[in-house]
C-alpha positions as semicolon CSV with decimal commas, in nm:
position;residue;x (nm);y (nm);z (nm)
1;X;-9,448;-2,707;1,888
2;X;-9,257;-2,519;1,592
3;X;-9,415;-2,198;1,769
4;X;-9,295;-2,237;2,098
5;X;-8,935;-2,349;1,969
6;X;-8,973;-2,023;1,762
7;X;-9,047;-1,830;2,095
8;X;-8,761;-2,038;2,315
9;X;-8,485;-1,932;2,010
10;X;-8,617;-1,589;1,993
11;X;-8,573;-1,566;2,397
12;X;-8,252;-1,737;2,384
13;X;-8,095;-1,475;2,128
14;X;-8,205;-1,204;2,309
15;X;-8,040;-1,290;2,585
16;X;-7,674;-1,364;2,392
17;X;-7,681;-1,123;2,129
18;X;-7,601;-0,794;2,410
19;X;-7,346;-1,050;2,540
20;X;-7,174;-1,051;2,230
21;X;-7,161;-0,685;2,210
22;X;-7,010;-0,592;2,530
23;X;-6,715;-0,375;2,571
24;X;-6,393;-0,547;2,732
25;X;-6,178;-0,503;2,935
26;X;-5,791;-0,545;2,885
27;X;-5,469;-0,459;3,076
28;X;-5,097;-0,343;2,996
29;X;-4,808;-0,356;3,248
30;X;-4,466;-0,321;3,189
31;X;-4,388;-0,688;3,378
32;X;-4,691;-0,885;3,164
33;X;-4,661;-1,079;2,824
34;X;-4,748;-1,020;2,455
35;X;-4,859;-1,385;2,506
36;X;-5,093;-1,379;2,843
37;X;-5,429;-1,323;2,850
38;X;-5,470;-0,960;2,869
39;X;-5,619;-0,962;3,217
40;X;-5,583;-0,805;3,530
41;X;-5,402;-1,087;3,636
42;X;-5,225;-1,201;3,348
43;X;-5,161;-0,855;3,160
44;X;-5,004;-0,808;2,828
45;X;-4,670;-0,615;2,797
46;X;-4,752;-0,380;2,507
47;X;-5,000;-0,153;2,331
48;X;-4,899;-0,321;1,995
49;X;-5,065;-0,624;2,152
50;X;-5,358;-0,442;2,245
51;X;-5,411;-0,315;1,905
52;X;-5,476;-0,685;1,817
53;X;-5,835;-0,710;2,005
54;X;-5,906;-0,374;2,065
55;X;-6,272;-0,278;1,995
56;X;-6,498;0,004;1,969
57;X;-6,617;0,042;2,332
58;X;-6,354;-0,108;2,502
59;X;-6,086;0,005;2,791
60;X;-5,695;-0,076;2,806
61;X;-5,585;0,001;3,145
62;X;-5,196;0,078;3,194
63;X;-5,036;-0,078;3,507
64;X;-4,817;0,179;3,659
65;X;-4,404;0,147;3,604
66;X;-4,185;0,279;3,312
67;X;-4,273;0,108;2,938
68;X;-3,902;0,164;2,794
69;X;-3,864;0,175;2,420
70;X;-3,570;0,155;2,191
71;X;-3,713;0,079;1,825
72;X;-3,910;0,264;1,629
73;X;-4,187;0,101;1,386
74;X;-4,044;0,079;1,117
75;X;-3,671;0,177;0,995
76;X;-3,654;0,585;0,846
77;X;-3,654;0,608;0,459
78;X;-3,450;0,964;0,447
79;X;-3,354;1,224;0,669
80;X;-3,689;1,396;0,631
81;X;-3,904;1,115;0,738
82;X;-4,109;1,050;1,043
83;X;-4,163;0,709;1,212
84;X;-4,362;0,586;1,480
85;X;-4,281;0,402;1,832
86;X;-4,654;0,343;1,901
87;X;-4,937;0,373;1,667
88;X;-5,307;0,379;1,772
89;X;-5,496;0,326;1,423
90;X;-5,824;0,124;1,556
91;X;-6,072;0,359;1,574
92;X;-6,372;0,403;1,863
93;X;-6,752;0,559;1,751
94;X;-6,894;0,897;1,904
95;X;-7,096;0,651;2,191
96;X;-6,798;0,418;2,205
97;X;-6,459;0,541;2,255
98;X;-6,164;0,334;2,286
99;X;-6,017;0,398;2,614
100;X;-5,664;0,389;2,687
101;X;-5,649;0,531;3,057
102;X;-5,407;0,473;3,344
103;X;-5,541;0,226;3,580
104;X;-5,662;0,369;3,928
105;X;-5,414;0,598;4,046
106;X;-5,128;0,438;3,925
107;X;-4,881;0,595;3,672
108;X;-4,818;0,446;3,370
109;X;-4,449;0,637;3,223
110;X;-4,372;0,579;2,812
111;X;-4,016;0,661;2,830
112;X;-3,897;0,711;2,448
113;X;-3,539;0,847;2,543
114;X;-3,331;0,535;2,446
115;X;-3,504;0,535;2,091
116;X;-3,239;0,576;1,813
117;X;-3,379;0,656;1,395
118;X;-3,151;0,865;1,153
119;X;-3,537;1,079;1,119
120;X;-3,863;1,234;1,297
121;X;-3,981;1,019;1,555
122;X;-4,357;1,028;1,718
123;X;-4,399;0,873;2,069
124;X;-4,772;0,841;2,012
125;X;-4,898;0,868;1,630
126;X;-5,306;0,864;1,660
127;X;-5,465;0,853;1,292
128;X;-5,767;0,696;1,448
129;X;-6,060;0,872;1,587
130;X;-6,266;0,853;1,908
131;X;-5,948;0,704;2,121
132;X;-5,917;0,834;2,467
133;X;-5,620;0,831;2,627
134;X;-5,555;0,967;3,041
135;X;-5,337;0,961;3,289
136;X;-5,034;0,902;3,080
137;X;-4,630;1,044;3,167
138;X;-4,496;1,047;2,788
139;X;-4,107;1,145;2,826
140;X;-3,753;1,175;2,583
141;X;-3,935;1,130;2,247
142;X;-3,639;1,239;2,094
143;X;-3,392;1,008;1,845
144;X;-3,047;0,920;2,008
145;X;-2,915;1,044;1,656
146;X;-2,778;1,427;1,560
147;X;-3,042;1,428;1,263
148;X;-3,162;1,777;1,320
149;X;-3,503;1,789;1,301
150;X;-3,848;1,829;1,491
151;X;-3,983;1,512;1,699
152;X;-4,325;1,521;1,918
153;X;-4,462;1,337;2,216
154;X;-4,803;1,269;2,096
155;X;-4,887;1,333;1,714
156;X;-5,285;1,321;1,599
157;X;-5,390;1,311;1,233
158;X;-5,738;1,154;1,343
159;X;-6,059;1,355;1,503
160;X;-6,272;1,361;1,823
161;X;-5,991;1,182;2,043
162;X;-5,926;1,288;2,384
163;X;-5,595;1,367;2,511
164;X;-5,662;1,398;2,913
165;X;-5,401;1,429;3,194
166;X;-5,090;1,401;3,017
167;X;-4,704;1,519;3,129
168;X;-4,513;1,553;2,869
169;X;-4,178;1,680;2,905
170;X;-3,783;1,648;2,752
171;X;-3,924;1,597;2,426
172;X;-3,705;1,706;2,124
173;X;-3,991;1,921;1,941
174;X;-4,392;1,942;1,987
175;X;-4,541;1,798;2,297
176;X;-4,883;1,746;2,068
177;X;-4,918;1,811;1,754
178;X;-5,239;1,768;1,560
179;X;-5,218;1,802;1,151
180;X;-5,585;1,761;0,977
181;X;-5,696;1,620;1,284
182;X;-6,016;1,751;1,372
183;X;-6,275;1,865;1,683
184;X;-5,967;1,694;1,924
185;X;-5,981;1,771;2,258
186;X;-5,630;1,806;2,468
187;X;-5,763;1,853;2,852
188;X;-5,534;1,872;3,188
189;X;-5,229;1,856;3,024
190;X;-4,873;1,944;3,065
191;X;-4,548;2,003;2,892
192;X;-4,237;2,123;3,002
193;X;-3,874;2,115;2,977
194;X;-3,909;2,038;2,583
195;X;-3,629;2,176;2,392
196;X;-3,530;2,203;2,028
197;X;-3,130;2,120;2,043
198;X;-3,024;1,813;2,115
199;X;-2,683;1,862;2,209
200;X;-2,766;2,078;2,499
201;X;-3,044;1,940;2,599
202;X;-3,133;2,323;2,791
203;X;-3,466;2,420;2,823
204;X;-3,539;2,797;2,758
205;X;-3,273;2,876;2,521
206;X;-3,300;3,135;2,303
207;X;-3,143;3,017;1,991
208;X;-3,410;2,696;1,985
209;X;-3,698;2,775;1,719
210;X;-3,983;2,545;1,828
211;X;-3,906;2,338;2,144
212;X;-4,228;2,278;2,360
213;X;-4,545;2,335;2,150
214;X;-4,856;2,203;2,109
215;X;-4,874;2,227;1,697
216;X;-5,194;2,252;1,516
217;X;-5,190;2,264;1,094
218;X;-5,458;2,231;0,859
219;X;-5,769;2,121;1,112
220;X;-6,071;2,275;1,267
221;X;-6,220;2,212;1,587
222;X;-5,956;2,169;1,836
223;X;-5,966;2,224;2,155
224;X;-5,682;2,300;2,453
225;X;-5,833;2,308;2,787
226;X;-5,668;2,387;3,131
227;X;-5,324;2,305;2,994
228;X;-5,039;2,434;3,131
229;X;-4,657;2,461;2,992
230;X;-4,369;2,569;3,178
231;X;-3,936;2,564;3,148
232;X;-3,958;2,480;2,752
233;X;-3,716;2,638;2,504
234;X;-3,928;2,902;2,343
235;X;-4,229;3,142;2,412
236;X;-4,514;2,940;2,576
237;X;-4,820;3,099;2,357
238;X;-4,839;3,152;1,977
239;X;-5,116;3,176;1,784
240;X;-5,203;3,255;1,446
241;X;-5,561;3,053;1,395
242;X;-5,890;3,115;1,424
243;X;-6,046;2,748;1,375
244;X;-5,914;2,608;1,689
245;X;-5,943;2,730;2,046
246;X;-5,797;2,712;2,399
247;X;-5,965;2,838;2,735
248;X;-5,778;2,888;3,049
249;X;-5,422;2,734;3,012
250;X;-5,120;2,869;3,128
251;X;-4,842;2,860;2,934
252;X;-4,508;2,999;3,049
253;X;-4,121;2,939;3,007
254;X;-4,075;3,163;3,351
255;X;-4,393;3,042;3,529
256;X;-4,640;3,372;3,556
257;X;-4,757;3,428;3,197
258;X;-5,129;3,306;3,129
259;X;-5,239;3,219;2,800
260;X;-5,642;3,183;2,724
261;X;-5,896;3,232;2,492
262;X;-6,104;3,548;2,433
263;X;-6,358;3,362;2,697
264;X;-6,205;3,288;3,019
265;X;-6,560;3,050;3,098
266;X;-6,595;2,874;2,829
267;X;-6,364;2,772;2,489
268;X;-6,405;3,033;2,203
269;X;-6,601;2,873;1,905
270;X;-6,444;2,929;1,555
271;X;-6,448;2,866;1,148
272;X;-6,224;2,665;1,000
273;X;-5,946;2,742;0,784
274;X;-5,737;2,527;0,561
275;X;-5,441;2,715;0,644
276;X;-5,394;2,866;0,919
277;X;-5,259;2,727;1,269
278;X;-5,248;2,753;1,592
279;X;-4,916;2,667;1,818
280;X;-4,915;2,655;2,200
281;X;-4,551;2,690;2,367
């Protein structure tokens, strides 16, 4: 008897244990509820809420319509300091990403123009690794303030994320900007009309220092793929790196200039350097 009620509970937990480990499923939509379920049906209203059940493995799926933002994460500690609106910090594994992707072809649209912080604000601060995010419109990631300094769309201190299908435009500073992030791959992405001066606002000016760029400090790795950049306030393609790469993105302020790698097929490997950088206008 105690052997076949050893064989029935080994059965039995071989059956519930994958069960347990199954990704989920969760959705976002800018008319849900921090307090629903987190369903297709009963959605939650933000990515903060997310962050609460979020797993390795597991998808978020954005409903299309316009998430509008007005605070920042917490409140700036000087002039000089940067602050989040969203912050991604749960990280995925190398066979189990955490997805945040827009759901079908609907268009989810983080609209960061109405925040106001006396500092740097970040849209999107990723210091996780292996998050995926797709299919995203991130736009105005600028403080309502006349601070004067350098904000970004998306910033990534983590490694191995994905950064797929973005459009990231009016942004007071660096579309994406990666600092000791590592092996981070930005894919079918755009960013345009990004400007450094935020009393005019003007796109291609040619007193603005560093409107429009993807920024990459300090990490190894990286990868820009197929991106393109157009109507931003300074010249689309810098580089000065050698440990990250790009392959077939155009980058242009007047729409015709093409910016790629030494290999047009494939992205150009590289070593890594501690110091040097790469920036994509």
């Amino acid at each position: 008897m105690n052997t076949l009620f050893s064989k029935l509970l080994g059965t039995a937990l071989l059956c519930v244990l994958p069960l347990a480990t199954h990704a989920k499923v969760f959705f976002v939509s800018p008319s849900g509820s921090d307090t629903a379920a987190g369903t297709l049906a009963a959605p939650w209203k933000s990515l903060a809420r997310a962050q609460q059940d979020v797993a390795a493995g597991d998808t978020v799926y954005l409903r299309g319509g316009t998430y509008s933002f007005t605070n920042t994460l917490r409140s700036c500690t000087s002039t000089s300091d940067t602050v989040a609106v969203i912050s991604l910090s749960k990280s995925g594994t190398a066979d189990q990403p955490i997805r945040y992707w827009a759901y079908e072809n609907e268009k989810p649209v983080f609209d960061f123009s109405q925040v106001s912080a006396n500092c740097k604000v970040v849209g999107i601060d990723i210091s996780a690794s292996w998050v995926y995010l797709k299919g995203i419109e991130i736009k105005g990631a600028h403080k309502t303030s006349s601070v004067s300094s350098e904000d970004c769309g998306v910033s990534i201190s983590g490694q191995s994320n994905v950064l797929q299908n973005l459009d990231i435009h009016n942004v007071k500073g660096s579309a994406v900007r990666i600092k000791n992030g590592k092996k981070n791959l930005i894919e079918d992405c755009s960013q345009h009309h990004n400007y450094k001066d935020i009393s005019t606002e003007t796109p291609c000016s040619s007193s603005a220092s560093s409107g429009g760029k993807h920024s990459v400090k300090d990490g190894s790795g990286n990868v820009f793929r197929n991106c393109s950049s157009w109507s931003n306030s300074v010249q689309d393609c810098k580089s000065s790196s050698s440990s990250s790469s790009r392959s077939s993105s155009s980058l242009s302020s007047k729409g015709k200039e093409h910016c790629a790698s030494s290999s047009s097929s494939s992205v150009a490997s590289s070593s890594s350097s501690s110091s040097s950088s790469i920036e994509l206008y």
